[in-house]
C-alpha positions as CSV (number, residue, x, y, z in Angstrom):
1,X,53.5,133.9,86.2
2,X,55.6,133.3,89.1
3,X,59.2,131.4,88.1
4,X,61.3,132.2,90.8
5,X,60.9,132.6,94.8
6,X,63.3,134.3,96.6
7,X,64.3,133.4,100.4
8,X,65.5,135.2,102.9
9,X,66.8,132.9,106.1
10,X,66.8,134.1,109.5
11,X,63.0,135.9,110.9
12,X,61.8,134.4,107.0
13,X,62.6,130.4,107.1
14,X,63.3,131.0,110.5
15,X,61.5,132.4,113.6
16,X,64.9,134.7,113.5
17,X,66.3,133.6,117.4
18,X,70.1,132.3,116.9
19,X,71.1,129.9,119.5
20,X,74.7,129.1,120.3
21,X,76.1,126.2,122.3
22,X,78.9,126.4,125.1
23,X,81.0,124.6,122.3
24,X,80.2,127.7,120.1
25,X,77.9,125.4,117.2
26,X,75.0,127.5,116.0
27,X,71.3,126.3,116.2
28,X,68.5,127.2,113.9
29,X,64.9,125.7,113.3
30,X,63.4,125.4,110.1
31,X,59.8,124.2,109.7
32,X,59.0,121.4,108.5
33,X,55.5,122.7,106.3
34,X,57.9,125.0,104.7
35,X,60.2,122.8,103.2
36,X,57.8,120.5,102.2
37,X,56.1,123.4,100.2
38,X,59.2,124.7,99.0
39,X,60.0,120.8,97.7
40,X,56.8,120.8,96.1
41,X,57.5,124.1,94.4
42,X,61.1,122.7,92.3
43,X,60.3,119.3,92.6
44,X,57.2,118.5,91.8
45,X,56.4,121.8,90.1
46,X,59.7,123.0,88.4
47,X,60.1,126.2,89.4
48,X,63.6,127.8,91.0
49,X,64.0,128.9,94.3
50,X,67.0,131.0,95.9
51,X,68.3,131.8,99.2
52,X,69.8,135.1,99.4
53,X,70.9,136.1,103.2
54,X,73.0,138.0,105.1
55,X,74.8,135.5,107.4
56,X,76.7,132.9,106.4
57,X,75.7,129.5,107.7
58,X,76.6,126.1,107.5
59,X,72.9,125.0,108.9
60,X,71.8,127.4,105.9
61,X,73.8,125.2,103.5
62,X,72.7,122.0,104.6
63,X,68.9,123.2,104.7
64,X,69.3,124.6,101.1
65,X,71.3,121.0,99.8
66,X,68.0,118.8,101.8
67,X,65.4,121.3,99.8
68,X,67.4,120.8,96.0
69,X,67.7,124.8,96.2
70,X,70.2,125.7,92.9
71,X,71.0,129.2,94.3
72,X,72.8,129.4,97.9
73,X,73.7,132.9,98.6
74,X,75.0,133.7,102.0
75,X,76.6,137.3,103.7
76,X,75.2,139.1,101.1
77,X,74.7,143.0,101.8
78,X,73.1,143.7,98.4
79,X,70.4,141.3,97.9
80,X,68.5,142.9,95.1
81,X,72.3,142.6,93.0
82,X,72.5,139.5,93.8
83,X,68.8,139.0,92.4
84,X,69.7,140.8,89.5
85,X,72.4,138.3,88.6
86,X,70.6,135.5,89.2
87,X,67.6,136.9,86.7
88,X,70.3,137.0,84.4
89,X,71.7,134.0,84.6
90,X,68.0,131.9,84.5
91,X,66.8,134.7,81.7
92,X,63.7,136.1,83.9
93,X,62.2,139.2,84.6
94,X,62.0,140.9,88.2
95,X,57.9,140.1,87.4
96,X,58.3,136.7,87.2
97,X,60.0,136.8,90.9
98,X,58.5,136.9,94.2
99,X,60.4,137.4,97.1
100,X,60.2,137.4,101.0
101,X,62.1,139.1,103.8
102,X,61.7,139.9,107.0
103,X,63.4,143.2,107.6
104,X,65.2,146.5,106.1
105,X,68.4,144.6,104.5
106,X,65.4,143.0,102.4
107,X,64.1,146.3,101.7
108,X,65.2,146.9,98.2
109,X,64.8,143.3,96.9
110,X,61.3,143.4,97.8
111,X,60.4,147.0,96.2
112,X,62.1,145.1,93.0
113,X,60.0,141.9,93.0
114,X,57.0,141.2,90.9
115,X,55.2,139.9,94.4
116,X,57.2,140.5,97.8
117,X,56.3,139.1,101.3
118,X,56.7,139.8,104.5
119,X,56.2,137.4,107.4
120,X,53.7,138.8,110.4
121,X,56.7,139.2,112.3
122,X,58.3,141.5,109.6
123,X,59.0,145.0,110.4
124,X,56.2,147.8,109.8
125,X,58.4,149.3,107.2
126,X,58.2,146.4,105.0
127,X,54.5,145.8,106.0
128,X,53.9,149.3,104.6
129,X,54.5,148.0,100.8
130,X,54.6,144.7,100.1
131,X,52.2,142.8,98.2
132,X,51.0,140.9,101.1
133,X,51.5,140.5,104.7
134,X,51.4,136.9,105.9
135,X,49.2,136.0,108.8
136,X,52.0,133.2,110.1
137,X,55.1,134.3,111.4
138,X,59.0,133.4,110.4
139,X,59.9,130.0,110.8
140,X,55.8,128.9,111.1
141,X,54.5,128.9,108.1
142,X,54.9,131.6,106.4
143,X,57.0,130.4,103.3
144,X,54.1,127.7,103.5
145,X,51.5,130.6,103.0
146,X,53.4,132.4,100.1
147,X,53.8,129.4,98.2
148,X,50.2,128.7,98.5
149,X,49.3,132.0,97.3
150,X,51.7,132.0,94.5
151,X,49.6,128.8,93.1
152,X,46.4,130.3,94.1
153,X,47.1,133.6,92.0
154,X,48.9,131.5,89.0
155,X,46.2,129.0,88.6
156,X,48.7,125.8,89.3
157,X,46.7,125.2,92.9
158,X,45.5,121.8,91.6
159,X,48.7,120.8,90.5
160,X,50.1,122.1,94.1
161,X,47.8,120.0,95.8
162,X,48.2,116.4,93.8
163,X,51.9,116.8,93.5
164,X,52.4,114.4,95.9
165,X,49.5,111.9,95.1
């Protein structure tokens, strides 16, 4: 059984496009079906979620403080460590972990996860081996679409779909 999910940020939560201001601010877009899965997931179900990305963000870290997600880990090189640490500290398995990413700096998390993800904007190398390829892209859905597989494999899709009734 899934305890954990594991997020990667930009072309994941994200449809991966950075946009900067003259002023030099930084402009992201989450979406909105996404989050509300993701609160439904430690909220309303219990489980843990983590961020684990490569830039550092202050978008990011309001994003992960609106969604009540206890592990924030930004310009991280060495995701699957970073995992690894987190597993230790919460005392689960890599099986009880499923992960998504979008491209090669996700590469090694994913091969470690019990269940890894990639986005239909993902690269073909990651499409190659993960568990499943979503049919929603990065920053549309497909955080949505793995959470709603997760419940569907675990057997928790009733309790997914009444958590907010």
């Amino acid at each position: 059984m899934i305890e954990l999910i594991v997020l990667d940020v930009d072309g994941t939560l994200t449809n991966g496009q950075i946009t900067y201001t003259n002023n030099g601010d930084e402009l992201k877009s989450f979406d909105v079906a996404d989050g509300l899965a993701i609160a439904t997931w430690t909220k309303k179900l219990g489980k843990k979620a983590a961020i684990i990305t490569g830039r550092n963000s202050l978008i990011v870290e309001r994003r992960a403080g609106d969604l009540k997600i206890e592990h924030l880990h930004q310009g991280i090189h060495n995701k699957d460590e970073v995992l690894q640490s987190i597993l230790d500290k919460e005392e689960l398995s890599w099986n009880q972990v499923a992960a998504i990413g979008d491209d090669l700096n996700d590469y090694k998390m994913l091969k470690k996860a019990g269940l890894s993800f990639t986005p239909a904007n993902g690269t073909q190398y990651l499409k190659e081996f993960v568990n499943v390829v979503c049919t929603a892209p990065g920053g549309s859905g497909a955080v949505r679409e793995m959470i709603e597989y997760i419940c569907k494999e675990d057997g928790i899709e009733e309790d997914f779909l009444n958590a907010w009734i």
